[in-house]
C-alpha positions in Angstrom: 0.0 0.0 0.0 1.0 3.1 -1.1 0.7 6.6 1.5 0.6 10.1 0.9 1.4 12.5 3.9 0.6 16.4 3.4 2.3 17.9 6.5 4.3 21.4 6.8 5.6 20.4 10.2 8.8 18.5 8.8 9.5 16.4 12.4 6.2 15.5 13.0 5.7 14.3 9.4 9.3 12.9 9.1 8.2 10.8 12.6 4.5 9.6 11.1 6.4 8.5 7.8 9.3 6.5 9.7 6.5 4.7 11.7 4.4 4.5 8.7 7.1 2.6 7.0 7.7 0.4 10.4 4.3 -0.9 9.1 5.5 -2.2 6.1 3.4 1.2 4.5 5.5 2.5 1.6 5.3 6.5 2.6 6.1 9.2 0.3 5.9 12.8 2.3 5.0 16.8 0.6 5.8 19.5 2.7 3.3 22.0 1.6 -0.2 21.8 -0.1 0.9 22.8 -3.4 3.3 19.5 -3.7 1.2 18.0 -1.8 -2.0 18.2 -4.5 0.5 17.8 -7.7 1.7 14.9 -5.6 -1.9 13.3 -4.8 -2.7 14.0 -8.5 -0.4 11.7 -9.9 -3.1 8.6 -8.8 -0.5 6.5 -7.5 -1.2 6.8 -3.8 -3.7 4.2 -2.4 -4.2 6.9 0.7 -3.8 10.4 1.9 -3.1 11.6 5.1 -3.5 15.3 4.7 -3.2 18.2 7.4 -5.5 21.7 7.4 -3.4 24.0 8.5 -0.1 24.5 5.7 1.4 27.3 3.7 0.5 28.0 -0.1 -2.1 25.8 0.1 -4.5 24.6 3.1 -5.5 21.1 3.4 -9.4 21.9 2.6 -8.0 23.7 -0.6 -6.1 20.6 -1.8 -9.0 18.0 -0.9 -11.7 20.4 -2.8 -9.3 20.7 -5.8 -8.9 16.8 -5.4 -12.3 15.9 -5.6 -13.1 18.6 -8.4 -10.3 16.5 -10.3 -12.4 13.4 -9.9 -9.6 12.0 -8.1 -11.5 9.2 -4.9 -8.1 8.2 -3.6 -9.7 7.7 0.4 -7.7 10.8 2.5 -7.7 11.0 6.5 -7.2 14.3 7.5 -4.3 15.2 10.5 -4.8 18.0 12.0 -4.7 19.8 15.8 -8.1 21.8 15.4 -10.8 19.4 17.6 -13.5 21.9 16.9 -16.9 20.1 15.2 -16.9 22.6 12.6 -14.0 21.8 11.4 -15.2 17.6 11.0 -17.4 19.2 9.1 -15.9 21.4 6.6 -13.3 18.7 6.0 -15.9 16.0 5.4 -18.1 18.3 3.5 -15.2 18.5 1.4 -15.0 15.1 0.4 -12.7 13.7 3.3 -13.0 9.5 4.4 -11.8 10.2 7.8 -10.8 12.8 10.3 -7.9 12.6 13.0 -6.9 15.1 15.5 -3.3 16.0 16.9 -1.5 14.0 18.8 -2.4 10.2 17.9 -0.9 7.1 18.3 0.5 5.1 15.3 -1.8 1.8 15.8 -4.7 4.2 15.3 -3.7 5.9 12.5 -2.7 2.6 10.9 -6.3 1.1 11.9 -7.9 4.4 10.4 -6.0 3.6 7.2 -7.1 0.0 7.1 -10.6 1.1 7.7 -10.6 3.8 4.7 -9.2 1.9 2.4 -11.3 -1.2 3.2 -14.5 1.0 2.2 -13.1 2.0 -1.1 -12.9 -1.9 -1.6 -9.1 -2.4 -1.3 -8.8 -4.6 1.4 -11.4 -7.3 3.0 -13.3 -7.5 6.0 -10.2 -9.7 7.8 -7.6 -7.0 5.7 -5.8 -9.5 3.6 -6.5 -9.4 -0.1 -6.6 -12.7 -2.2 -6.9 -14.4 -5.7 -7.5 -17.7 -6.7 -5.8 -19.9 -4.0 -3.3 -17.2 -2.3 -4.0 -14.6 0.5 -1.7 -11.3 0.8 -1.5 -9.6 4.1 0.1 -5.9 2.9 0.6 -5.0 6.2 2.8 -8.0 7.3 4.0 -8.9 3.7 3.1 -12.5 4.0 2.0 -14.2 1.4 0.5 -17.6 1.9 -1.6 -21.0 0.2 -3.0 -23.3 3.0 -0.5 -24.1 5.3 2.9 -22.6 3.3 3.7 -19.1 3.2 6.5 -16.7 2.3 7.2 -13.3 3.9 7.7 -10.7 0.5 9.7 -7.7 0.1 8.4 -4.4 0.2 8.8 -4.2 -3.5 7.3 -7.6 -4.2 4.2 -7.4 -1.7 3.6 -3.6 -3.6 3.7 -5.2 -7.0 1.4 -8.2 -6.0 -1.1 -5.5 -4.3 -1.1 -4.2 -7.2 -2.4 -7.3 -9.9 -4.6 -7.9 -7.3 -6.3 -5.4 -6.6 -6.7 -4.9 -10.7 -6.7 -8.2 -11.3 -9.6 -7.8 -14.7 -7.0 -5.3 -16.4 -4.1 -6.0 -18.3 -1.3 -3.6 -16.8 1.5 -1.8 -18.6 5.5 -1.7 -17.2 4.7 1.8 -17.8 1.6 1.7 -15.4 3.1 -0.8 -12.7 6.8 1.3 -12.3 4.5 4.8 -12.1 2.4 3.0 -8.8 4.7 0.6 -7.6 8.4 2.3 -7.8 6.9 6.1 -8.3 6.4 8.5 -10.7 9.4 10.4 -10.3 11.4 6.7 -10.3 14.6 5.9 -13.0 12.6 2.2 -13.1 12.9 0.4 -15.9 11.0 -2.4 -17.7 14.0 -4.6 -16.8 13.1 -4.2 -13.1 9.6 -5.1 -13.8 10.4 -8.3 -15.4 12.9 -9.3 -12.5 10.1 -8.4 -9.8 7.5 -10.2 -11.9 10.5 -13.3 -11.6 10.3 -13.3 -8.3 6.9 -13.4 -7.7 6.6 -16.1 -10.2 9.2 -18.3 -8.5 7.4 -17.5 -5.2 4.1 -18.9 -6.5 5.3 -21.6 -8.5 7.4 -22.7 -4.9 3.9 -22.1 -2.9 2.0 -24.8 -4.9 -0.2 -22.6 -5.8 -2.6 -22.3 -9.4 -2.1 -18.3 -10.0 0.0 -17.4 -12.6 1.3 -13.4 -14.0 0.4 -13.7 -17.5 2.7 -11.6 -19.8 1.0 -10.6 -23.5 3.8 -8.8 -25.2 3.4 -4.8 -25.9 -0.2 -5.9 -24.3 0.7 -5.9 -19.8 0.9 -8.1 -16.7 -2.1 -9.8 -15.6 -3.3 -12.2 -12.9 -4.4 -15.9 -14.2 -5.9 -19.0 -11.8 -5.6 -22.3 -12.5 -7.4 -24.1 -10.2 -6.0 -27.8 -10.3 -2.6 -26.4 -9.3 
């Protein structure tokens, strides 16, 4: 899973991503609104934690030019003011969740969980799954039955990924820009050695799913179901 934090204060958004990323959450951070919303605009953020009060442009500002965008990418928004009127604004505006000043880490994670559960992402037990395998994103294990291997970051983000779009052929082009970042040097070479290991993974787990490869065409989930 892929997050998004728009926070001015550098520390205490430095501190959120570092225990973000404890989480096994891959966590990209913008310093001000205006990154933030060209940031949040690139669609490759599964969630975004967004404050109210930042320079050049405030949190509402951002989530309001989100939403005109069409952009539904589930945002939580941080943020010291407790006042009701300010739940309100913010969820007027199109926010999933709302989460005041100072908070504890298993919260915010559980409020993440929950947002992105809504939108369909995860389900009701978080794991996601296809065919015969289950993917926890949180802990990186992937399992069949009774055999299991823990993931890398990288690998659990690119399995997310096909699963979660698992009726669509993807592009190199597509997987590097959500799974390595838009802004990444990421080739289609490292595409094709992730996609190896995965393969390998699955093939060693028993299990019926395959990553179909269609030349020029994309990636795509396939179950067999008498592996």
């Amino acid at each position: 899973m892929k997050v998004l934090i728009v926070e001015d204060e550098r520390r205490l958004a430095d501190a959120i991503a570092q225990n973000l990323r404890r989480q096994n959450l891959d966590t990209d951070v913008s310093y001000d609104g205006e990154e933030g919303l060209l940031n949040a605009l690139s669609g490759v953020y599964d969630v975004i934690l967004l404050d109210i009060m930042m320079p050049k442009k405030d949190g509402l500002t951002v989530l309001s030019e989100l939403r005109a965008e069409g952009l539904q990418t589930p945002v939580i928004l941080l943020t010291a003011l407790g006042e009701v009127e300010d739940r309100i604004r913010g969820l007027d505006c199109g926010a999933d969740d709302y989460l005041p000043k100072p908070f504890r880490t298993e919260e915010l994670v559980a409020r993440i969980k929950a947002v992105t559960r809504r939108r369909g992402a995860f389900r009701q037990d978080g794991l996601l799954a296809f065919g015969d395998i289950e993917l926890n994103p949180l802990s990186l294990v992937l399992t069949r039955t009774d055999k299991s291997f823990t993931l890398t970051q990288k690998e659990s983000n690119l399995l997310e990924y096909l699963i979660e779009n698992k009726d669509i052929r993807l592009s190199s082009d597509s997987i590097i820009e959500k799974v390595w970042g838009y802004d990444s040097d990421a080739e289609d070479g490292n595409v094709q050695a992730y996609m190896s290991f995965l393969r390998k993974k699955l093939t060693a787990l028993g299990s019926g799913v395959r990553i179909g490869n269609v030349r020029g065409s994309g990636y795509m989930l396939e179950y067999d179901g008498e592996a």
